[in-house]
C-alpha positions, 0 to 999 in steps of 0.5 A: 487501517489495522488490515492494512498496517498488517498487511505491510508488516506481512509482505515486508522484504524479511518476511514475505517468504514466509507470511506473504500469502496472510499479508496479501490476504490482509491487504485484499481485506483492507482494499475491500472496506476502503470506501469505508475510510477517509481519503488519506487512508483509501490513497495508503490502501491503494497504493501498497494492494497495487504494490504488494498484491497486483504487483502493478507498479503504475498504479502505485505510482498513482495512488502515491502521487494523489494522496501526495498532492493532499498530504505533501509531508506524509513519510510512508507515502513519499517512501513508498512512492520512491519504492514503486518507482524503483520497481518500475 
């Protein structure tokens, strides 16, 4: 969770010019230990490394909307998924 929370602050929009590439590196560490983690946690992970570091805006999309239907009222994951879709 701390490599992922990192990795957000890293690549937000104010700072990805100057820490994206250590906010990406964070990211791609979190999404190696998922499996690690519980479900709610690996959907956030999933969701932000298919955002921010492959740029795969469907896939975030994806990960979003399971970790939605699970958790309906988790914040992060509805904004984040209303960002995804924007970026599609």
């Amino acid at each position: 969770m701390g490599y992922r929370r990192l990795g957000a602050i890293l690549v937000g929009p104010t700072r990805v010019a100057v820490w994206g590439a250590e906010g990406r590196e964070a990211l791609s560490r979190a999404y190696a230990l998922r499996a690690r983690l519980s479900d709610r946690e690996r959907y956030h992970i999933e969701g932000i490394y298919a955002d921010a570091v492959e740029q795969d805006f469907e896939k975030a999309v994806t990960a979003y909307l399971a970790l939605l239907e699970k958790y309906p009222n988790d914040g992060v994951a509805l904004n984040n998924l209303g960002r995804a879709y924007q970026l599609l």
